[in-house]
N, C-alpha and C positions, 0 to 999 in steps of 0.2 A: 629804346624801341625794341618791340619782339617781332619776330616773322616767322610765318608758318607756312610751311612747301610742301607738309606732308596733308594734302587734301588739295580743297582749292586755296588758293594763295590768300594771306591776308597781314596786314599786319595793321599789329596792334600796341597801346603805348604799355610805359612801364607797371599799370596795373593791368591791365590784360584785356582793356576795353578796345574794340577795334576800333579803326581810323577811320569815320565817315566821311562817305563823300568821295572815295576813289573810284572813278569812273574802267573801265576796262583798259583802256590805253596807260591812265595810269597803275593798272595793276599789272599792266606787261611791263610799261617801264620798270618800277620799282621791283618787279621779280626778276629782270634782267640786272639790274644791279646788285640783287642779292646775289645771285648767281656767282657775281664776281666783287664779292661785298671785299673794302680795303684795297680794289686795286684802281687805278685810272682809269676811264675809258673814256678813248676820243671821241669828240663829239660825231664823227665820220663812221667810227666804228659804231657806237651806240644806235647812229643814223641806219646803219647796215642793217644790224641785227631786229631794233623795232619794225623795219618795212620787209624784213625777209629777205634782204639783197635786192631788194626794186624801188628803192626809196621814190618818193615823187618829188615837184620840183619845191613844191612847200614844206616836206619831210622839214630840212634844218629850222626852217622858223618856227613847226609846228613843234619841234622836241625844244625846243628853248620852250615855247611856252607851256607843255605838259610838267616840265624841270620846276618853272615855278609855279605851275598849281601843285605837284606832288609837296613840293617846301611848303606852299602854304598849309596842306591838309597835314601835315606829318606836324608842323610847329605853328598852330593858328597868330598865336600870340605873337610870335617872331620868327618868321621865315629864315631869317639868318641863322638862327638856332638849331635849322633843321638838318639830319644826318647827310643829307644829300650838299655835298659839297663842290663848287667849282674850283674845277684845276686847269692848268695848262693846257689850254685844247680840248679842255673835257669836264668829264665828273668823275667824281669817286662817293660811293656808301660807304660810312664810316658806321661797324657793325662792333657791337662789345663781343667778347668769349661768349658763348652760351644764347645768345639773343637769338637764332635760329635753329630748328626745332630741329632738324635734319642732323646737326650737329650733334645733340644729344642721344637722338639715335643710334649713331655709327659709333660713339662712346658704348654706350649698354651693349650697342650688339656683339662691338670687337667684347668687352668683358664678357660676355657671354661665354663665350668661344673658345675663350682662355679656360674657362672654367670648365668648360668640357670637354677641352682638350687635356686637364687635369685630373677627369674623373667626377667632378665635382657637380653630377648633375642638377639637383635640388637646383642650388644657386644658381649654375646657368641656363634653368627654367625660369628663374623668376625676374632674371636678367632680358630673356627674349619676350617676353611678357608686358617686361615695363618698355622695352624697346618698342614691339610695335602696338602698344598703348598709343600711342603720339599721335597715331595715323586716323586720318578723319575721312579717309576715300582715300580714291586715284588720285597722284601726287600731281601737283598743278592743273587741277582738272581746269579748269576757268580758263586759263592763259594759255596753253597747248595749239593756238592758234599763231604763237610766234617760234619758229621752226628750231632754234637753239634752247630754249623751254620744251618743247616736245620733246624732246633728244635727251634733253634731262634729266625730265619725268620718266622717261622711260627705262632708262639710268636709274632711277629712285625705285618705281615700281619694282624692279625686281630684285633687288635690293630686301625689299619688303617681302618679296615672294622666297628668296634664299633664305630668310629670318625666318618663315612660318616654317620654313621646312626642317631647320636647324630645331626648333622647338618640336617638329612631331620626332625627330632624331631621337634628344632627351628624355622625352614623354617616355618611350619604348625603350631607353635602358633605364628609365625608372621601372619600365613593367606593367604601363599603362597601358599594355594594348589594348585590352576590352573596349578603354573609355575615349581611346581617339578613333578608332576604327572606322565610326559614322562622318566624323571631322574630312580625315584622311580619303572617305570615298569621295566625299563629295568635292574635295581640291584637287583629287587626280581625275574627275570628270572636268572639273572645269580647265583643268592644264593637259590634254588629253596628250600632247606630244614631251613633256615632263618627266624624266624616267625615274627620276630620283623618288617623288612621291608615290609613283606607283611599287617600287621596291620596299618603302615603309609600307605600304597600304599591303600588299605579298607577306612582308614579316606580319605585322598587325593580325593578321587574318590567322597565318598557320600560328602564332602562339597564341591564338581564342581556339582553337581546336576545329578551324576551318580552313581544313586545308585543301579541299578541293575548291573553295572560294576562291583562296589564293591564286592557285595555278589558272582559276577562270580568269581572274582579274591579269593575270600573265597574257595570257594567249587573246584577251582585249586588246590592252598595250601590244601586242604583237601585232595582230592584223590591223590597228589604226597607223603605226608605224608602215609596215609594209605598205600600204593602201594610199598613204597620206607622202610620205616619204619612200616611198622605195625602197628601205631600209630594216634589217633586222633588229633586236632589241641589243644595246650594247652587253659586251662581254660578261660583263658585272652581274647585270639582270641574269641575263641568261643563265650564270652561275649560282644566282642568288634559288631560282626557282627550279634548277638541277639539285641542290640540296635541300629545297620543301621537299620534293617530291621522292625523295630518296629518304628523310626524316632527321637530317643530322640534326645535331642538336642547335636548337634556335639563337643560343647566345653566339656559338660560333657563326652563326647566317649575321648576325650582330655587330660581332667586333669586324667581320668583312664589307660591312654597310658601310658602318662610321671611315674606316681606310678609305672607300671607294669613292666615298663623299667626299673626305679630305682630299684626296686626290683630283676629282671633277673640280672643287674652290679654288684650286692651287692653277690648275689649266687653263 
């Protein structure tokens, strides 16, 4: 069986056809048990999590019966067959290596990461690339109605949002600024309190030879900051767009990003 987290949930069998017939309950269950695929969980605690902590007084009979519609949809043939297993008090999802897409992700992306921490941008472009290829929307959009899945997804999405940013990083010491520039405004409009994308969208700008762009694009992220937060642009920025404006040379605003970044991933 394959499952897929990075969109709305779904899973599907070893050719890649989805599983008909999963009703929404059972695609919270079964995303709950991905969640903690290979491990036990009591039937009490499974109880907990499907009702949100309010279970009702039919919740246990109702997951014993969801338990064996998911068995019949996942192995028509033979329910006993199917990954979802009873154990001691509970169940367990018995998941192979690689069967969950999520997984594959956080593989490409840590390589990624390696690779540019090495210098080695090309590759770890084409690493963040295949990385969030995967992604089909907002991660568990469907199921986000069970409060341990929302928590997750939210966990994933940004996840997904640190990847796109890692790839405008690369892009820009490959030299790309022209070509992401348009990319880069429009994901530091939609992430308006995000500083890190607006300091690529700042360099982006002054190495196209827009440098009063830049500093406009500064002192935006300033007054949404102030206005929204309270708060000034962190130290970093601030330095970043002290040296646009002074004109140092852009590799060095460069090697200052990638550090500052490193450092904000590490915190």
């Amino acid at each position: 069986m394959l499952y897929a987290v990075l969109g709305p949930f779904s899973a599907m069998n070893d050719r890649g056809d989805a599983i008909a017939g999963l009703a929404a309950r059972h695609r919270q269950l079964l995303a709950l048990l991905v969640l903690n695929a290979n491990i036990a969980l009591h039937r009490d605690q499974l109880t907990g999590l499907l009702w949100n902590g309010r279970p009702t007084i039919s919740a246990p009979r109702n997951l014993t019966t969801y338990v064996a519609q998911v068995r019949r949809r996942l192995s028509p043939r033979d329910p006993s067959l199917s990954p979802v297993h009873t154990v001691k008090g509970g169940y367990l999802l018995s998941v192979r290596p690689g069967s969950v897409d999520v997984a594959e992700f956080n593989q490409w992306a840590a390589q990624g990461r390696i690779a540019r921490e090495n210098g080695d941008y090309h590759n770890a472009a084409r690493l963040f690339e295949k990385a969030l290829s995967l992604w089909r929307g907002d991660a568990l959009l469907d199921v986000r109605q069970i409060d341990r899945l929302r928590t997750w997804a939210e966990r994933l999405d940004e996840d997904r949002r640190a990847v796109t940013e890692d790839l405008f990083d690369v892009r820009l010491a490959l030299g790309h600024h022209r070509e992401i520039v348009g990319g880069l405004a429009q994901w530091a409009t939609r992430h308006p309190l995000r500083e890190r994308p607006h300091r690529q969208l700042m360099l982006a700008l002054h190495r196209s030879g827009r440098t009063h762009d830049a500093s406009a694009s500064y002192q935006r992220l300033r007054r949404t900051l102030v206005d929204r937060l309270g708060t000034e642009p962190s130290p970093d920025t601030q330095a970043l767009h002290q040296r646009i404006l002074t004109g140092e040379d852009p590799s060095s605003a460069a090697a200052r990003l990638r550090v500052a970044t490193q450092r904000a991933e590490r915190a």
